[in-house]
Each structure stands twice: as C-alpha cells, then as structure tokens.
C-alpha positions in Angstrom: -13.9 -13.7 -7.4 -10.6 -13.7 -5.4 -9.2 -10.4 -4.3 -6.0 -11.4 -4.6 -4.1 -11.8 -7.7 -2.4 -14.9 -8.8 1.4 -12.8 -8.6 0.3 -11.5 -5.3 -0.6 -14.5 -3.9 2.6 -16.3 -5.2 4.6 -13.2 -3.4 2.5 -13.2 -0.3 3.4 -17.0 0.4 6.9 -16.1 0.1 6.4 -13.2 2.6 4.1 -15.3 4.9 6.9 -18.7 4.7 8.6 -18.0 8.0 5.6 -18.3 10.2 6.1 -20.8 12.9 3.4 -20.3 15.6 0.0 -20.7 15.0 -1.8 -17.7 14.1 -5.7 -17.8 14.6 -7.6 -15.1 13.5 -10.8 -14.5 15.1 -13.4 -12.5 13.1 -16.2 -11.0 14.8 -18.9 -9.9 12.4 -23.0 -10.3 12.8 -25.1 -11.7 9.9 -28.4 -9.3 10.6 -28.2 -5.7 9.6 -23.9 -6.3 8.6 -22.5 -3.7 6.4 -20.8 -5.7 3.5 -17.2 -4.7 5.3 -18.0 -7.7 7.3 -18.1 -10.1 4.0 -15.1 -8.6 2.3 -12.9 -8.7 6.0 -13.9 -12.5 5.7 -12.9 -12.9 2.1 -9.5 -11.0 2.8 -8.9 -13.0 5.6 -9.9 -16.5 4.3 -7.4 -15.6 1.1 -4.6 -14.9 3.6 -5.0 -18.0 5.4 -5.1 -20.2 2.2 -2.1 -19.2 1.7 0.1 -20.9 5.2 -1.3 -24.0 6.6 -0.8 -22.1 10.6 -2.6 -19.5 9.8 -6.6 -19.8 10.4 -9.7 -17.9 11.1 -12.5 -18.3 13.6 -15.6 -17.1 12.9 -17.3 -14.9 15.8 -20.9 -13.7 15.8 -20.7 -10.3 17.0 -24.0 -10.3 18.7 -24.3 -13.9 20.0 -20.8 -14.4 21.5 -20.5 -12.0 23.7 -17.9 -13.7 26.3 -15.2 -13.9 23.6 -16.4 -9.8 22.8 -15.7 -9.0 26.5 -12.9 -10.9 26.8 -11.2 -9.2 23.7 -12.9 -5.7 24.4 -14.5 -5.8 21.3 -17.3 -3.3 21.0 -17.6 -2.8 17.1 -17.8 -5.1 14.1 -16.6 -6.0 11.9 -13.6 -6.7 14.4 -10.1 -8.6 14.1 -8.6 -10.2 17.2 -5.2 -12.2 16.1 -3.9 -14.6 18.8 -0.7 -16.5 18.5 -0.4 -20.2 19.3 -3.7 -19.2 21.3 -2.4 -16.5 23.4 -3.9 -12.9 22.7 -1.2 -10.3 21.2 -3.5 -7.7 21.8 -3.6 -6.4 18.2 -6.9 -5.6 17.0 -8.2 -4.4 13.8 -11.6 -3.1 13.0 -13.4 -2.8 9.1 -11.9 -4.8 5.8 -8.7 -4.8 6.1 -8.6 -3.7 2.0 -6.2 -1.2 0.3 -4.0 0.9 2.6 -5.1 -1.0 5.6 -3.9 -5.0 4.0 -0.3 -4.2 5.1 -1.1 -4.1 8.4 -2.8 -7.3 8.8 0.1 -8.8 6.7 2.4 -7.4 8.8 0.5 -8.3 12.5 0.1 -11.8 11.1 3.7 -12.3 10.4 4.5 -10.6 13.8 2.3 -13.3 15.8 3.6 -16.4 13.7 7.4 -15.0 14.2 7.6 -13.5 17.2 9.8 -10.6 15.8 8.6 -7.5 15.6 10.8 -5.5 13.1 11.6 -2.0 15.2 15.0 -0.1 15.7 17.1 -1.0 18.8 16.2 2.9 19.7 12.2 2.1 19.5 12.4 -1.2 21.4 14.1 0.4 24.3 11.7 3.3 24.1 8.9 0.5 24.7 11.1 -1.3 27.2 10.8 1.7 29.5 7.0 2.3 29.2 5.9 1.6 33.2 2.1 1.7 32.4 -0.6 0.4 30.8 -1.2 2.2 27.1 -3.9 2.3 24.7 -2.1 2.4 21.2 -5.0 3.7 18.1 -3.3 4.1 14.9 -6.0 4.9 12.2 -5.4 4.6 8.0 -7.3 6.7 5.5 -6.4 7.3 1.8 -5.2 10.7 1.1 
C-alpha cells in the first residue's frame, strides 16, 4: 500500500520538477534484528524517487558496508546520506523520514538537485562568516 496519496504525489512532482543534478540517496539499514523504521524509510524513499527520474536510492547494509558507514560517519540505522551528482552535501537524516520529519527530506532533496538553498540574505551571510568546522543536529518530535 503506497504512503503517498494520489493528490500528494501529483503535487510532490510539481514541487520536485526543478531538480537538475542527480540526487542519490543512500539508505543504510541492516536486514537482521531491523526495527520496521528501516522498511517504512525505504518505502518513503522509493515513493519519492518514483516520482523524478534524477532522483534514486542506494541501498546500504548497515552492518556489511562499513567503508561507505565510515566514510559518511554513519553510526546508527536506519540512516540517510543524500549526495548530489555524487558529491556528499553532508545532510544526513536518521529513522523514517514519516509525518513531521517528510518535509525535511523533501526539502534536502530539492536542495541537492537545485543547488539553492532558500535562506534570507541575513542568514546566508551569517553562515558566510562561520570560520570553523560545525556540527549542526536539529531533531523533530510531534507535540
């Protein structure tokens, strides 16, 4: 059963159209002892991708490749990496990305495929005069 509805999926595309880079995806989940979170981040993911032909996932195993987990600091899963036209954009997302937490990965997607990133002139120069290296965390919960 798809978790998107047909008028979601019909506006999604429309949100998703100016994508012009190549967005992969890469899904780290493990198959032994998963939580379902794992299945349903796969399902979301796989319905978003149906929907632009530049958009794709890659399926990691969690446990088995663990270069590609060291390489994106990946220590959890199930775990999002999203790279754009194959380069790493350092977003990462971690559980189902269901409910509050699907606007996000709409909006990272689009951000990687586009290249703009949607902040005020005031916020950009903000980030512009960050000398050293961050660690950004912003967490979601329903009220």
């Amino acid at each position: 059963m798809a978790l998107l509805s047909d008028a979601d999926r019909v506006t999604l595309t429309q949100h998703l159209a100016p994508i012009t880079k190549k967005v992969d995806l890469l899904l780290f989940t493990q198959t032994f002892g998963a939580t379902e979170s794992g299945l349903i981040a796969k399902q979301v993911l796989d319905e978003v991708a149906s929907l632009h032909e530049k958009i794709s996932v890659v399926e990691k195993n969690f446990v088995l490749d663990t270069e590609d987990k060291a390489k994106y600091g990946i220590d959890k899963a199930p775990a999002l990496v999203v790279l754009a036209d194959g380069q790493d954009t350092r977003m990462r997302m971690f559980g189902a990305n269901t409910g509050y937490e699907f606007v996000p990965l709409v909006e990272a997607v689009l951000m990687a495929g586009t290249g703009n990133v949607e902040l005020m002139p005031s916020s950009l120069e903000a980030i512009a005069a960050v000398d050293k290296p961050m660690h950004i965390q912003v967490f979601s919960t329903p009220t």
